[in-house]
Every structure is written in structure tokens, then in C-alpha cells.
N, C-alpha and C positions, 0 to 999 in steps of 0.2 A: 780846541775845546774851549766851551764860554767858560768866563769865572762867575761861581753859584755863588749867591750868598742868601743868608737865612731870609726869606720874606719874599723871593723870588718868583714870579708867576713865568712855568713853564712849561713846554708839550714835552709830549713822545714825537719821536722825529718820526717815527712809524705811524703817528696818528696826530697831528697838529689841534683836531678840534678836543683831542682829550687834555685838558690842562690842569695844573698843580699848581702848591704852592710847595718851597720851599722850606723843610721844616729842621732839618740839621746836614751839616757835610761830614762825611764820618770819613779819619783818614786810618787804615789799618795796617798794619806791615805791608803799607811802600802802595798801596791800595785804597782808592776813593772811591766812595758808594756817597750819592746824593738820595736823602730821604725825604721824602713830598710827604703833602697830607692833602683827604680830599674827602669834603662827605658823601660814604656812601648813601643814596637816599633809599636803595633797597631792604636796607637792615639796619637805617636811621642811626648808623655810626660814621665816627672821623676811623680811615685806614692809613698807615704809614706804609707805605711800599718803596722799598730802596733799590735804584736804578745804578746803571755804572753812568758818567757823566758824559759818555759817546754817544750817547743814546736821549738824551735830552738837549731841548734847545732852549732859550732866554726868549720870554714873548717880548716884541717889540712894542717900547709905550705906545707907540701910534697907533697899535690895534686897540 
């Protein structure tokens, strides 16, 4: 598992060209969910959708 930190740009490992950024690590009873933000351009809002951290990957600077 990467280490997140806030400001992070990152994919879905099930979809690399969808990418996020980084927007809180939330640690709950012994349990971390990583919460992204991203604007939607459909309904011209910012969504916060929280991932488990197995499930995302760290984009690499060189992309």
C-alpha cells in the first residue's frame, strides 16, 4: 500500500485514466478510507468519494 498524503494526485487501479486528487485520510476503528475530490463537469460540482487505499495508486511525477 502507497503512503497518501493530502494533495496527492491519484487513479483507480481499476481505471488509471480516472484520476483524483487527494483530499483527507480518514483513519476509523483500526480502518482507512482515502477521500479524493474531483469536479464533476456534469452537475458543475467538486464530489468527495472515499476509497479503501488498496484500491488506489500514487500517479507517478513523470506522467
Amino acid at each position: 500500500m502507497a503512503d497518501f498524503k493530502k494533495g496527492d494526485v491519484v487513479y483507480l487501479n481499476s481505471d488509471p485514466n480516472m484520476k483524483f486528487t487527494v483530499h483527507s485520510i480518514i483513519n476509523f476503528r483500526g480502518e482507512t478510507q482515502i477521500e479524493l475530490v474531483y469536479f464533476n463537469q456534469q452537475n458543475n460540482q467538486f464530489e468527495y468519494p472515499k476509497f479503501a487505499p488498496e484500491l488506489l495508486s500514487v500517479v507517478n511525477k513523470d506522467n
